[in-house]
C-alpha positions in Angstrom: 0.0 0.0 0.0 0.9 3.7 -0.6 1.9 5.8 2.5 -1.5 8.0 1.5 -3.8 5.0 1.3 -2.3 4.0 4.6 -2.7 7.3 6.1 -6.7 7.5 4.5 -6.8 4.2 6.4 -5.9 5.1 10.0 -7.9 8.0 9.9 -10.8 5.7 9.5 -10.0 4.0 11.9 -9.6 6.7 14.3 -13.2 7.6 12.9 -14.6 4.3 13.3 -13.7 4.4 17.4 -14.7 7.6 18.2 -17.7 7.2 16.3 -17.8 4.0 18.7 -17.4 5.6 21.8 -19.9 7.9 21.1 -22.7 5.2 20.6 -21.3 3.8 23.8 -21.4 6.0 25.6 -17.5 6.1 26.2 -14.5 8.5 26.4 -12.0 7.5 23.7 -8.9 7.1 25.5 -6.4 10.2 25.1 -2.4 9.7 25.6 -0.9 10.9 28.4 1.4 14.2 27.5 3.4 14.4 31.2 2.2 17.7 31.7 -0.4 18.3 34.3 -0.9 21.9 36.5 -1.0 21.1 40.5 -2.6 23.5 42.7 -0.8 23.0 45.8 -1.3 26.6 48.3 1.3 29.2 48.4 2.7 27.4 51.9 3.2 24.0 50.2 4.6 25.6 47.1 7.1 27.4 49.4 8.2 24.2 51.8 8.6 22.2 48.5 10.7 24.7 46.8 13.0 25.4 50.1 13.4 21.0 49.8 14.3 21.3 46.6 17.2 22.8 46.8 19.5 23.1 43.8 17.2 20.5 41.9 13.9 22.0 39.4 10.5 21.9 41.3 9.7 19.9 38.7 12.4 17.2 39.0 11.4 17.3 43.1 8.0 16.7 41.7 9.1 14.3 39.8 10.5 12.7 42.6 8.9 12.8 45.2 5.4 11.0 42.8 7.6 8.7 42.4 8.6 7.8 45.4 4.6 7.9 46.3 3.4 5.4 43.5 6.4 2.6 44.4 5.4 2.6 48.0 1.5 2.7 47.0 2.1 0.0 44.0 3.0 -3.2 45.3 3.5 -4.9 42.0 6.6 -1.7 41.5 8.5 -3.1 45.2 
């Protein structure tokens, strides 16, 4: 198959499940992008930026979810 006949056929398909979803009822599933907005109070923002340190906020973040999800998923120990 041609790349354009390929492409006309993913788009279909992409038609065909939301058009699914939508007779279901459903939310088509949307990828995760790894950005998200936290509101977290000024006190919290300050505490977590004084921990921080020389790192980002964002790599503490990072971090610190982390180190929430592998002691909250068992299957990650």
């Amino acid at each position: 198959e041609s790349l354009s006949e390929l492409e006309k056929e993913f788009r279909q398909s992409v038609d065909l499940y939301l058009q699914d979803c939508l007779e279901l009822g459903k939310e088509p599933n949307k990828p995760f992008k790894g950005v998200f907005n936290v509101r977290i109070g000024e006190e919290l923002h300050r505490e977590a930026t004084i921990i921080a340190g020389d790192r980002s906020l964002n790599a503490f973040v990072t971090e610190a979810i982390q180190e929430k999800i592998f002691r909250e998923k068992p299957s990650l120990r």
